[in-house]
C-alpha positions in Angstrom: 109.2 24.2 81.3 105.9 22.9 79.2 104.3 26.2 79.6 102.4 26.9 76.2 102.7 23.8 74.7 99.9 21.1 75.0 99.9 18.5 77.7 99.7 15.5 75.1 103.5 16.4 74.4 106.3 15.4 76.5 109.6 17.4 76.6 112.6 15.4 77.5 116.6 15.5 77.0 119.0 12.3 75.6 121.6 11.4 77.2 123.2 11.5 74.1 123.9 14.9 74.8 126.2 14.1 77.2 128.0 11.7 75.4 131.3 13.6 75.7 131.5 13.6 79.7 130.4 10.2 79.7 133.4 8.9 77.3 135.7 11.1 79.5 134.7 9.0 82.7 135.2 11.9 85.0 132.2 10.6 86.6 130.3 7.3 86.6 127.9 7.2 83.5 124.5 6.9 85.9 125.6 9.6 87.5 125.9 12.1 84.6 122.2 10.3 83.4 120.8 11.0 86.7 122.0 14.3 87.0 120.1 15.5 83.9 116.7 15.0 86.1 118.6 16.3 89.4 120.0 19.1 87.6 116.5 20.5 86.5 117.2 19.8 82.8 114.3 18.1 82.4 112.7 15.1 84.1 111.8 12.7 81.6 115.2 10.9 79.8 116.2 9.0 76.5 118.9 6.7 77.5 121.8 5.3 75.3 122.1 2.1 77.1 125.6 1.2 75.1 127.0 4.3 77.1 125.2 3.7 80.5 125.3 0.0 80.8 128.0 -1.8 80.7 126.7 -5.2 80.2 125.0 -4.0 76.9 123.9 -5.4 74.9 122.6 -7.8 77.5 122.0 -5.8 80.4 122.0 -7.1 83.6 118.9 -7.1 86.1 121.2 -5.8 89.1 122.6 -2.9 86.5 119.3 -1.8 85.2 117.6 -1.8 88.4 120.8 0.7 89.9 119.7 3.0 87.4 116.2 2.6 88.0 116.1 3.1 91.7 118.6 5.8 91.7 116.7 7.8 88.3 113.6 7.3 90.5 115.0 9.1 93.7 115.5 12.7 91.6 111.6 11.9 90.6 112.9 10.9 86.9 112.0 8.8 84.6 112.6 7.2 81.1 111.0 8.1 78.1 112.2 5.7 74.8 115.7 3.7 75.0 117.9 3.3 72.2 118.1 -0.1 71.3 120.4 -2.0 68.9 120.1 -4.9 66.5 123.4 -6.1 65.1 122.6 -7.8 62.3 125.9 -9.9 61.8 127.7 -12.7 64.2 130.8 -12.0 61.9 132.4 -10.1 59.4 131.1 -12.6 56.8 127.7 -14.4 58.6 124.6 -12.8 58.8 122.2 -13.5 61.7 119.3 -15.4 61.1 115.7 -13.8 61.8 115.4 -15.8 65.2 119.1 -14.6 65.9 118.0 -11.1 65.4 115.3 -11.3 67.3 117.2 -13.0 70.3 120.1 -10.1 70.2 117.3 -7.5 70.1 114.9 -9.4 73.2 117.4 -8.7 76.0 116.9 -5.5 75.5 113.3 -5.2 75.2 113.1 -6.7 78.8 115.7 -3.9 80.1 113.6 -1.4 78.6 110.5 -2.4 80.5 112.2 -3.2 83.5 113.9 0.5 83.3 110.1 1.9 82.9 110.5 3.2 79.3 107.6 3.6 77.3 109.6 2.1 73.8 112.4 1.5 72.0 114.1 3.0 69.0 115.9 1.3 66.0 116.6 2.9 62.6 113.8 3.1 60.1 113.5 0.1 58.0 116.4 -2.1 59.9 114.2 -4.9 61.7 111.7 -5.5 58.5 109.0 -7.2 58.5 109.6 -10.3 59.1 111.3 -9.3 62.9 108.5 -7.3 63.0 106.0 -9.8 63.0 107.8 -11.8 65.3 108.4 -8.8 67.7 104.9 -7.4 68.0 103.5 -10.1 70.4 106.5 -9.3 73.1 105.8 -5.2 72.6 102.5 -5.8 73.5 103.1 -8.7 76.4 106.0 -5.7 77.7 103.9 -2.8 76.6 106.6 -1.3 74.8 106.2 1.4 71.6 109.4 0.5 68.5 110.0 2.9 67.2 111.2 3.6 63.7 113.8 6.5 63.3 113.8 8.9 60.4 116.2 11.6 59.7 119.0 13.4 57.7 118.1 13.3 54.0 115.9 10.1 54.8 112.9 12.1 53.1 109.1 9.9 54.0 108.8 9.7 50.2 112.2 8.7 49.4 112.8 5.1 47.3 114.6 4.2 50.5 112.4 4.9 53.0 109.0 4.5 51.9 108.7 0.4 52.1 109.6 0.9 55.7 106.5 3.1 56.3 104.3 1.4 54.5 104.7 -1.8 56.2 104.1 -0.1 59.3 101.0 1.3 58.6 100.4 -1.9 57.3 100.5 -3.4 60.6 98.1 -0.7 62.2 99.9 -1.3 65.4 99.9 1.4 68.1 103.1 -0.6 69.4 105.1 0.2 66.3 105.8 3.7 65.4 107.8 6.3 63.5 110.2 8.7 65.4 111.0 11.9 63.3 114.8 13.4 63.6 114.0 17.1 62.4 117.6 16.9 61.0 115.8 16.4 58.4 114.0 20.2 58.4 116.9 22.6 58.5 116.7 25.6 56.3 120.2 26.3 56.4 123.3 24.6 58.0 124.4 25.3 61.8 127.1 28.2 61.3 129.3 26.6 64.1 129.9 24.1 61.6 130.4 25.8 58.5 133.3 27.7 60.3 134.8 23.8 61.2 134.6 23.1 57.8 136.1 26.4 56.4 138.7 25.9 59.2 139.3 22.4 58.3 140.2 23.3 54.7 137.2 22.7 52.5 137.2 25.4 49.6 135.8 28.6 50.3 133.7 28.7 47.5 131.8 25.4 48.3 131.6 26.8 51.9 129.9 30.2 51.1 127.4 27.4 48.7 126.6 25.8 52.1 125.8 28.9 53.7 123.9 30.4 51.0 122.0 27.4 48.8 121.8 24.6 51.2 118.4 23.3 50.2 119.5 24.0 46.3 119.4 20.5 45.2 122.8 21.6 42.5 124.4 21.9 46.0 124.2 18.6 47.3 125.3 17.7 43.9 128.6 19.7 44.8 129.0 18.0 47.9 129.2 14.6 46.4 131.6 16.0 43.4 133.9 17.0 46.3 134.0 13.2 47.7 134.1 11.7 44.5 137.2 13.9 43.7 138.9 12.5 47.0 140.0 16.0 47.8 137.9 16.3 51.2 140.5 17.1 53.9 141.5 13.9 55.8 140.7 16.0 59.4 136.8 16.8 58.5 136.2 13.7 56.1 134.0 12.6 59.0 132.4 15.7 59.8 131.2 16.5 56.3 129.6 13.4 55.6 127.0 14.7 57.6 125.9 16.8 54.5 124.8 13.3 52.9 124.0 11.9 55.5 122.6 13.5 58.7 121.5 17.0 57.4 118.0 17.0 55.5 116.2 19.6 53.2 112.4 18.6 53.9 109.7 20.9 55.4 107.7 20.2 58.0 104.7 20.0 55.6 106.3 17.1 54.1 105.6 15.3 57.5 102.2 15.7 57.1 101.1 12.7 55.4 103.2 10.4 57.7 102.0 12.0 61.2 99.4 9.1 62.1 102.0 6.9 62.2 104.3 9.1 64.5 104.8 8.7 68.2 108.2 10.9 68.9 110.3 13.3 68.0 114.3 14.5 68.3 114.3 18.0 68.5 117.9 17.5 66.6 120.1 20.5 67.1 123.7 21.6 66.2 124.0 25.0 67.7 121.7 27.5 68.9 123.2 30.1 66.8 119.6 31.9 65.5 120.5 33.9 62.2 117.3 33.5 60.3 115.5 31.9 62.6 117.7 28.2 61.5 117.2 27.0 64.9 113.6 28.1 65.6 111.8 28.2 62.4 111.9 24.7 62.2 110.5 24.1 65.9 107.6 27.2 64.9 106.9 24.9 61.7 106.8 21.8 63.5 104.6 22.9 66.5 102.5 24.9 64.2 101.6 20.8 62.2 101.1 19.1 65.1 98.9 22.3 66.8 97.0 21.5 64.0 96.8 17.5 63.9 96.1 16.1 68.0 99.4 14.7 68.5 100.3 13.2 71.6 103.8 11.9 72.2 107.6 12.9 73.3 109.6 15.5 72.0 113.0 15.0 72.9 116.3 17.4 72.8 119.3 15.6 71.5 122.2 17.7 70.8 124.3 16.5 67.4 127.5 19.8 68.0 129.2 17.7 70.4 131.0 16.3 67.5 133.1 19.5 66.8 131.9 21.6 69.6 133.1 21.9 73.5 130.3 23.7 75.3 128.2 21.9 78.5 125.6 19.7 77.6 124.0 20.9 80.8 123.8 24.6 79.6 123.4 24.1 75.8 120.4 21.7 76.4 119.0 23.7 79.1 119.0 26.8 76.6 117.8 24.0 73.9 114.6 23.2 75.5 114.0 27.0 76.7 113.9 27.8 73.6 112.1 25.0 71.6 109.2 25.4 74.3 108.5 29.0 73.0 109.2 28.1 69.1 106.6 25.0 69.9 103.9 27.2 71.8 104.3 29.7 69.2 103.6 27.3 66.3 101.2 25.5 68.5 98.9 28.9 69.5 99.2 30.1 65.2 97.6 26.8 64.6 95.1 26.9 67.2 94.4 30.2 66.2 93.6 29.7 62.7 91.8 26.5 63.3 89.6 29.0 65.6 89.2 31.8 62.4 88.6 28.9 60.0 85.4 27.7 62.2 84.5 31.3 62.9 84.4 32.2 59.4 82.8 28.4 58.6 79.6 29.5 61.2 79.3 32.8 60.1 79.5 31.3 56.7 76.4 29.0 57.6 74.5 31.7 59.4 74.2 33.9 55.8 73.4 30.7 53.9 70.2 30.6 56.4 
């Protein structure tokens, strides 16, 4: 499955892919998880332990140790878990700083005892303070945090810069950025403009979608549309997404954050190609990191579930087949003109003398 792609970077599939079959409770939870690995998917995992376990988000020894022993008899294993910090013991009182950090240690200690490598949390929710606090246990667990950006969360955003700057303030290979490339889609998945046509949003703003997505005037559209209340009750959900979980960066706008970045969600809606909206992304992506040494996990996690019915097993296997070639391809361009660029940098040297 890795063929092409450098062996610094890890492939795996979330088990948030599977999120519909596991909320239908066919089958039991671990078995759909462990199945990803038996079924050839792919054999590292990112768990969702609030759909595996259900003693989250204090998961029991006994439950974690199930998983582990049954993941480790298809020869899986676990690459990040998603981890939760609610920061409120009511609707009204906030959790102290030593309260957050007691929700969010239980699950620290399932994550090592699972054999993750990290943790994830959303980009700037722990802080600093938790941070500080936290750091001695990632190290005494040997656990990676990592910070999730995506969606319209751009690195140089008002929002989202603070967050990164205190973590290359810390200088801490145990806390790290995760990058969603929700945030680098050139146009919107077509599967779900259709939902939205279907669902009754005007045509006209539709057809906008589809054709000036990364037109900052359309975004401004979108929110006119919410403001107005006149969003259809039956896709109110679905199109927040356009403020929310679908970005309009490049992958070159990465570049200045990639030595604090350990992971990434290979975030994808459909694998409906037109203009390369899947795989231009992946290219561009493979092609900056070709070029910069990284090493880390690069992870398939499926988003179309929310209006979409096909098999997480198929789409992701299709998924991953296809991001390996996008990534080699951008990897090999990069490689290559790193190669001309020395070439012509020798050759360059040899007239001089």
């Amino acid at each position: 499955m890795t063929t092409g792609i450098p062996q610094t970077w890890t492939l795996c599939a979330s088990a948030f892919n599977w999120t519909p079959d596991i909320t239908a409770a066919r089958r039991p939870a671990q078995d759909i998880v462990t199945g990803i690995v038996a079924d050839g998917v792919a054999d590292t995992v990112e768990l969702e332990p609030g759909l595996l376990w259900r003693s989250f988000p204090e998961p029991r020894d006994a439950e974690v140790d199930e998983f582990r022993d049954a993941l480790d008899q298809v020869g899986g294993r676990v690459s990040i878990v998603g981890a939760s910090l609610d920061d409120f013991l009511s609707a009204t009182q906030q959790r102290s700083t030593q309260e957050r950090l007691d929700f969010l240690v239980p699950q620290l200690q399932a994550a090592r005892r699972v054999g993750a490598a990290g943790v994830r949390l959303p980009i700037g929710q722990a802080g600093a303070e938790l941070l500080a606090l936290v750091q001695p246990l990632l190290h005494e667990l040997d656990l990676v945090l990592y910070e999730e950006i995506q969606g319209q969360q751009a690195p140089d955003s008002p929002a989202i810069a603070p967050a990164l700057e205190t973590i290359a303030g810390l200088a801490d290979d145990h806390v790290r950025v995760l990058v969603d490339i929700s945030m680098l889609m050139p146009a919107l998945p077509a599967s779900y403009l259709e939902e939205l046509r279907r669902g009754g949003v005007p045509g006209e703003l539709v057809t906008r979608l589809a054709d000036e997505w990364r037109n900052p005037a359309t975004l401004d559209a979108v929110k006119a549309l919410l403001q107005s209340g006149n969003v259809p009750p039956r896709v109110h959900t679905l199109f927040m997404n356009l403020v929310i979980r679908f970005g309009r960066s490049d992958a070159s706008d990465l570049r200045s954050i990639l030595p604090l970045v350990g992971g990434f969600h290979l975030k994808f809606w459909d694998l409906e190609d037109a203009d390369g909206r899947v795989s231009q992304p992946l290219r561009d992506l493979g092609g900056l990191l070709g070029g910069n040494g990284f090493a880390g996990t690069l992870t398939s996690e499926w988003g179309g579930h929310e209006w979409l019915q096909d098999d997480p097993t198929d789409i992701t296997r299709r998924h991953l087949a296809l991001a390996t070639t996008a990534l080699a391809a951008g990897a090999s361009g990069a490689r290559a003109s790193g190669a001309r660029a020395s070439g012509a940098g020798a050759l360059g040297k040899g007239a001089a003398a």
